[in-house]
C-alpha positions in Angstrom: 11.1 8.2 38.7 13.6 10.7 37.2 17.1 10.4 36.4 20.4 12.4 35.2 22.8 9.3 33.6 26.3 10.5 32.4 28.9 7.6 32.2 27.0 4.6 32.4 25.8 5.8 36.3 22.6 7.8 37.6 24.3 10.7 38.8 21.1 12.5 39.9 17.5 10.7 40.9 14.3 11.7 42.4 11.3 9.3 42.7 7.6 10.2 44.4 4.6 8.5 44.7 3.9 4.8 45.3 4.7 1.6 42.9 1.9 -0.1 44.8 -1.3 1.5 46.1 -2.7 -1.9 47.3 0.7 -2.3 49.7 2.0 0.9 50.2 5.0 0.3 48.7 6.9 3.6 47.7 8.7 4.0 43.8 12.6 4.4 43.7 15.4 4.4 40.8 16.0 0.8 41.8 11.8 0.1 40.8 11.2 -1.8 37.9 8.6 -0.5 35.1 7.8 -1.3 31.5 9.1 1.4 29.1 6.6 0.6 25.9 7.8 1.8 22.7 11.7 3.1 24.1 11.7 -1.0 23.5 12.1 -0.3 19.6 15.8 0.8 19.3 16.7 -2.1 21.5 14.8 -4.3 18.7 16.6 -2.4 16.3 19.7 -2.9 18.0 19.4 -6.9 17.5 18.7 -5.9 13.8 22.0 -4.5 13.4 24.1 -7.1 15.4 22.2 -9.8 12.8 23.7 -7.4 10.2 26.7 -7.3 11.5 27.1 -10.9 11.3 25.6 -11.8 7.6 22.6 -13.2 9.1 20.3 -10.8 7.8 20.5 -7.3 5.4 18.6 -4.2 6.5 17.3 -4.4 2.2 16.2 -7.8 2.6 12.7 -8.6 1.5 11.1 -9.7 4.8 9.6 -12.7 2.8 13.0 -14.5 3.3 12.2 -14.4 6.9 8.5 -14.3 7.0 7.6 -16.6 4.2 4.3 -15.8 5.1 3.8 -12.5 4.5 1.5 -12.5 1.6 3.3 -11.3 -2.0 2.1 -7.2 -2.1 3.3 -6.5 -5.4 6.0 -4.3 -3.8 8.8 -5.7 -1.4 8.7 -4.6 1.8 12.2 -4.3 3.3 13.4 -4.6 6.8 14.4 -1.1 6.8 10.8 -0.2 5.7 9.8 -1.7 9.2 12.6 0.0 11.5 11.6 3.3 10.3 7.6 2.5 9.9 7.4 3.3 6.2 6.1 -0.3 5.3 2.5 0.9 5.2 1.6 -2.4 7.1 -1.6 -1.9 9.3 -1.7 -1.5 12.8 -1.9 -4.1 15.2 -4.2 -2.1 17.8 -6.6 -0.4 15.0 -7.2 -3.6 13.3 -7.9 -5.1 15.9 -10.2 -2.6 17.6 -12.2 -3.1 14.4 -12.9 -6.7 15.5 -14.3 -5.8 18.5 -11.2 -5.7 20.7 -11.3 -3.6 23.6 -8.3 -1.8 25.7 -7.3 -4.7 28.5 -8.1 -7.5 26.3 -5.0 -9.6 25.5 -2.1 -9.6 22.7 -0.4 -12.2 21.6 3.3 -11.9 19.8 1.7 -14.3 17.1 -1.1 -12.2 16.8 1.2 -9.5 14.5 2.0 -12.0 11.8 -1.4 -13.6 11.9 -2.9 -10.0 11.1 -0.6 -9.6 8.2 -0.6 -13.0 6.8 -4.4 -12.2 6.1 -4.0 -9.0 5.0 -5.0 -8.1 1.4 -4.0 -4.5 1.1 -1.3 -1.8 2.5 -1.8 1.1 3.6 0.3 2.6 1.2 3.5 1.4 -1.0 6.2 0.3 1.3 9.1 2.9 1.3 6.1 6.3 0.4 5.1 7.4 3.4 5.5 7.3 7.2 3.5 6.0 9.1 4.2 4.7 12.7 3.0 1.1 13.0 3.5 -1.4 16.0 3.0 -4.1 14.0 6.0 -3.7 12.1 8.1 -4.1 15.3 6.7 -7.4 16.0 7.9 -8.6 12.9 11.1 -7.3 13.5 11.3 -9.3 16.9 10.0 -12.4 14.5 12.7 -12.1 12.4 15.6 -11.7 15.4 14.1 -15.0 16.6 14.6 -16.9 13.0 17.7 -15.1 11.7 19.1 -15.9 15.0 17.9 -19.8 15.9 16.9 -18.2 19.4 13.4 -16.8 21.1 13.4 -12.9 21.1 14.0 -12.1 24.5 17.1 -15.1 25.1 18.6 -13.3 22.4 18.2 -9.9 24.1 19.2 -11.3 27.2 22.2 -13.0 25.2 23.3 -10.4 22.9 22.2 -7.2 24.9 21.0 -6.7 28.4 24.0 -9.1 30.0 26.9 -8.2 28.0 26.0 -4.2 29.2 24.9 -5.5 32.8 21.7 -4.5 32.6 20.6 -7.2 35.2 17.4 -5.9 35.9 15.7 -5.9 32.6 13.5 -8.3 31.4 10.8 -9.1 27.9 7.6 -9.7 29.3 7.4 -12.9 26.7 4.2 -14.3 28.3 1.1 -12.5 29.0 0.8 -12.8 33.1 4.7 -13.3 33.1 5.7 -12.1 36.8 8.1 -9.4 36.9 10.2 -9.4 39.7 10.5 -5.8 41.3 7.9 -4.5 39.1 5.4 -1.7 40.2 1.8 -1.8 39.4 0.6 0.5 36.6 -2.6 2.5 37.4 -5.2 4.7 35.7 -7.6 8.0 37.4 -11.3 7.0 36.9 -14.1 9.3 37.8 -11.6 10.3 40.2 -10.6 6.5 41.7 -7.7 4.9 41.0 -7.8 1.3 39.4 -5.0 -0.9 38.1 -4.5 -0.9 34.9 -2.9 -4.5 34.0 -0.2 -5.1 30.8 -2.4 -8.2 29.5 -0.1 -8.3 26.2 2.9 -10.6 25.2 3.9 -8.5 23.1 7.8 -8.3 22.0 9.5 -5.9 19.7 7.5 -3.0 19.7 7.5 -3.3 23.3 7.5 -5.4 26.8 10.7 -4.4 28.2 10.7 -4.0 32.0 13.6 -1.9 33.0 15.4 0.5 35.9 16.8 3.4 34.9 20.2 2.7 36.4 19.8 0.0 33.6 18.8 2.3 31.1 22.0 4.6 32.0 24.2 1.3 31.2 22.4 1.1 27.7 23.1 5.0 26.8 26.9 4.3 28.1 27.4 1.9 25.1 26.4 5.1 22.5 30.3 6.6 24.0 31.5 3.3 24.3 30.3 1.1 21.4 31.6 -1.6 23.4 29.0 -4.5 22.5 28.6 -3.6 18.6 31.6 -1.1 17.5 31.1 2.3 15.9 29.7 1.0 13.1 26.8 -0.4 14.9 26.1 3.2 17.0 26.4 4.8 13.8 24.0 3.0 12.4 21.2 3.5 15.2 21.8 6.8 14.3 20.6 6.9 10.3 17.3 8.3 9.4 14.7 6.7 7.5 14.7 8.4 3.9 11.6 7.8 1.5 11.0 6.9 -1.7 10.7 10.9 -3.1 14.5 11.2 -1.1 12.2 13.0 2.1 14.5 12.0 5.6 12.6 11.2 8.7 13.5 12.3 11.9 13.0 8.5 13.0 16.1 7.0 12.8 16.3 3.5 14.5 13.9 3.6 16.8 15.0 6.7 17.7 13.8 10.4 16.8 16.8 12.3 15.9 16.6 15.9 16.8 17.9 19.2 18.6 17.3 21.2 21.5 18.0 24.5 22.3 21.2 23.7 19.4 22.4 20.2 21.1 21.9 17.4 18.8 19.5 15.0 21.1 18.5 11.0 20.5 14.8 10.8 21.8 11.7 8.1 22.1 8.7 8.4 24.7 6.5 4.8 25.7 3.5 3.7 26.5 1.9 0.5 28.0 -1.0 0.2 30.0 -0.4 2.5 33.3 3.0 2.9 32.3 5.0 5.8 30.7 8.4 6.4 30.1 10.7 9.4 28.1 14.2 9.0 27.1 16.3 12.2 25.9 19.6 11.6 25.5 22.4 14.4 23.9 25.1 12.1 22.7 28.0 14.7 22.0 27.2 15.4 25.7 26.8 11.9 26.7 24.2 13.3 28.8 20.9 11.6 29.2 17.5 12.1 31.0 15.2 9.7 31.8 11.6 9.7 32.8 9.3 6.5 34.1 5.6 6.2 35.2 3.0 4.3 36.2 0.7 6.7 35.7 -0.7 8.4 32.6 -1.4 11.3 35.0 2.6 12.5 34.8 3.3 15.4 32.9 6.6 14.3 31.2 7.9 16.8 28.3 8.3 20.0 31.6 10.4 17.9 33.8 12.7 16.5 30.8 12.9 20.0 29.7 13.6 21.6 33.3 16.6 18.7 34.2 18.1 19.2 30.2 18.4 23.0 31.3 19.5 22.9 34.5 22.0 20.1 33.5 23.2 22.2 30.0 22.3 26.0 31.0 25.8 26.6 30.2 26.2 25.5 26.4 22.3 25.8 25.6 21.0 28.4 22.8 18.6 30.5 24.5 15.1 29.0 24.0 12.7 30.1 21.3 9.1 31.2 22.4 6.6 29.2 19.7 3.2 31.0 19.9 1.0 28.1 19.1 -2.9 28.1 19.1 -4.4 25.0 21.3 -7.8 25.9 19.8 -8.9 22.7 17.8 -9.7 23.7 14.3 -13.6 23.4 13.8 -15.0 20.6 11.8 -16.0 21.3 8.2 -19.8 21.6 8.4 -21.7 18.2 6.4 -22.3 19.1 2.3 -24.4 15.9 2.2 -27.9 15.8 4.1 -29.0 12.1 2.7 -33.0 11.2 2.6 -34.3 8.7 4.8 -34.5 6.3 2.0 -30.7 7.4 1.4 -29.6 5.9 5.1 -31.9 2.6 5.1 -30.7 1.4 1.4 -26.9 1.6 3.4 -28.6 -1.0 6.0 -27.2 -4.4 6.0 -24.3 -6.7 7.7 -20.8 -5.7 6.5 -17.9 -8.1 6.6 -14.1 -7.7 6.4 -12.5 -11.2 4.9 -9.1 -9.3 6.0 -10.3 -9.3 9.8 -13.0 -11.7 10.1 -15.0 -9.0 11.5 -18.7 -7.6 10.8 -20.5 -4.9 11.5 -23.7 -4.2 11.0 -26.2 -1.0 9.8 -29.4 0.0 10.7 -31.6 3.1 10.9 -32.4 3.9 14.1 -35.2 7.1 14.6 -34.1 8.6 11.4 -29.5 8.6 12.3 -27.5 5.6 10.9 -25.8 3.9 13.5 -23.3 0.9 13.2 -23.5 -2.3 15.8 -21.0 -4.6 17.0 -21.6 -7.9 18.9 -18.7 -7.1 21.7 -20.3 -3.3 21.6 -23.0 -2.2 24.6 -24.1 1.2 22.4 -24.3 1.7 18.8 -22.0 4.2 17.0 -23.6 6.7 15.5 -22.5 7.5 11.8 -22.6 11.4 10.7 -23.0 11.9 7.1 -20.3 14.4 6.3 -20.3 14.8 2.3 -21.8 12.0 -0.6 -21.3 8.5 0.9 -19.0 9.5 3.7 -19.3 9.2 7.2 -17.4 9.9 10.6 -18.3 8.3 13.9 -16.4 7.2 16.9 -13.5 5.1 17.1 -12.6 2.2 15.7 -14.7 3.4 13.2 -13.7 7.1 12.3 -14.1 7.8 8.3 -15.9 5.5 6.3 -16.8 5.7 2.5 -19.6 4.0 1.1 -18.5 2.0 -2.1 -21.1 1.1 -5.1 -21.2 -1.2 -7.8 -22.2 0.4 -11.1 -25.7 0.4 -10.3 -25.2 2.9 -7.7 -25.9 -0.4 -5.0 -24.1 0.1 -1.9 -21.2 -3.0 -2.0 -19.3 -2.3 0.8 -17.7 0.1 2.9 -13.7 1.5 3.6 -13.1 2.5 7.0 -9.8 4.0 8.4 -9.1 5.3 11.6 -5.4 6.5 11.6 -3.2 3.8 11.2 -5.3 1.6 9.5 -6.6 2.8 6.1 -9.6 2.0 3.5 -9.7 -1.3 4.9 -12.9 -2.9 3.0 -15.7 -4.3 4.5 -18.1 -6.4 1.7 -21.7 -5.9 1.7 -23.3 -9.7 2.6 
């Protein structure tokens, strides 16, 4: 489905394919899909209305809120959330390191579980960016306390009615049923299969929208009429780091140009689903993609309507010559013995996660095993006491005691960093 919104309405829409493959039923602008992350500046939105009214401040500690978030040595701020600088881990990487597996099940509770046991960051809060899920879970937590109401009455409260946006709705419960929803889907060995939203996840996503309703939450950027100036203003400020860096992620939006116009952007992604929002707010022009398909090609058609709509007032476009060859991977400077690869053999446990893995030697490669894995992953020795292999694993480092005994390992894959893993 793809829309043109200017003034609150959809004044253009096109929609193809089918929102149900099992009964035929065809996708409109009226068909109901989950947006993923283009939930997070509607979180953040609820962040500044609590602002607003002295219930919360964007430099609180989130320990006033969260009182059990453990004590990091460093405060991490709410701010350091909205603009994912609080070097908290993420949600799906962590737990892909337990053994979870795409269609298994999130719980909202899950988020502040994970960080309650964690015993490291990432990296300070405030240092670096890095974008983190997690963090937007918590935000949704603390909308719930600061306010005295669940997440997604307060959205319904504070938000989606006062703008009429009466077909949106927080999937709050995993199996919730959304009324007018499509089906999402994936292409498998060239068969389609559904792909189902198993998550209860709030915050960082779960909102189930129209993009007439969508159009209705763009309208209140002109019209600031649930929030005031102040509060579109503030959607509007970029993240700035601890060296004085600014982000381009403001509150949950990407602040950016195109082709000279100043544009407010976010893209989603949830099971099947996809969605893009560009919006140019001096223009109060926006365009609006959803899927239930990872098979769309999104960033084209966004492009295509922003020109067709803006031709007029656009800078002509800039050719970037860019090279889509992947940049070979440095060859290994570390060929361990045999002996080298079966004194690494053991179990390997993460206190953090409550997760092992285990080593062995397996016709001369060093592979790690899971209990929820089918095939080992193998490890690839890549320079002294560091590995890559397949995800979750990625990078690991072998750490030693000063013996030179193997102790334990640190393992990052992204978004999750040196997380340590104890020798047993």
């Amino acid at each position: 489905v793809a829309a043109v919104v200017q003034d609150g309405l959809v004044i253009a829409s096109a929609a193809y394919g089918l929102a149900s493959l099992e009964h035929g039923l065809g996708l409109s602008a009226r068909t109901v899909l989950d947006v993923g992350s283009v939930s997070k500046q509607f979180t953040d939105f609820a962040i500044v209305l609590l602002a607003q009214r002295g219930l919360l401040n964007l430099d609180d500690d989130i320990r006033i809120h969260l009182r059990e978030v453990p004590n990091f040595g460093t405060p991490i701020r709410i701010r350091h959330l909205i603009h994912h600088m609080s070097g908290i881990r993420e949600i799906y990487g962590s737990l892909a390191l337990t053994g979870w597996q795409a269609g298994d099940g999130i719980k909202q509770e899950d988020a502040l579980g994970l960080v309650t046991h964690m015993r490291e960051l990432n990296f300070e809060p405030g240092t670096e960016y890095l974008y983190c899920n997690t963090a937007y879970m918590l935000l949704a937590d603390i909308v719930s306390r600061a306010s005295g109401k669940p997440f997604a009455a307060f959205m319904e409260d504070e938000i989606f009615g006062p703008l009429g946006m009466e077909f949106t709705t927080i999937m709050a419960q995993k199996g919730q049923v959304m009324l007018g929803a499509a089906d999402s889907y994936a292409l498998e060995d060239g068969e389609w299969e559904r792909v189902f939203d198993n998550s209860g996840i709030q915050g960082a996503g779960g909102i189930y929208t129209t993009v007439g309703d969508l159009a209705r939450w763009l309208y209140n950027f002109r019209t600031a009429r649930v929030g005031g100036p102040a509060a579109i203003l503030q959607m509007q400020e970029r993240g700035v780091l601890s060296n004085g860096d600014t982000l381009r992620y403001a509150f949950g939006l990407n602040v950016g140009t195109y082709r000279g116009l100043r544009t407010l952007a976010h893209t989603g992604s949830s099971a099947g689903y996809r969605a893009r929002l560009l919006y140019f707010p001096d223009e109060d022009l926006g365009i609006l993609q959803q899927a239930n398909s990872g098979q769309t090609v999104t960033p084209a058609l966004m492009e295509m309507l922003a020109d067709a709509m803006l031709e007029e007032i656009l800078e002509p476009a800039v050719v970037e010559e860019g090279d889509d060859e992947e940049e070979p991977r440095e060859p290994s400077t570390w060929t361990p013995t045999l002996a080298d690869l079966r004194a690494l053999e053991g179990v390997y446990f993460s206190p953090e996660l409550e997760a092992t893995w285990t080593l062995r030697v397996d016709e001369g490669r060093l592979e790690a095993r899971h209990a929820r894995l089918v095939e080992p992953l193998p490890l690839e020795p890549q320079a002294a006491d560091k590995f890559s292999a397949p995800y979750p694993l990625n990078e690991i480092s072998i750490e030693r005691d000063s013996a030179g005994n193997p102790v334990g390992l640190r393992v990052s894959n992204g978004r999750v960093r040196n997380l340590r893993f104890e020798r047993r």
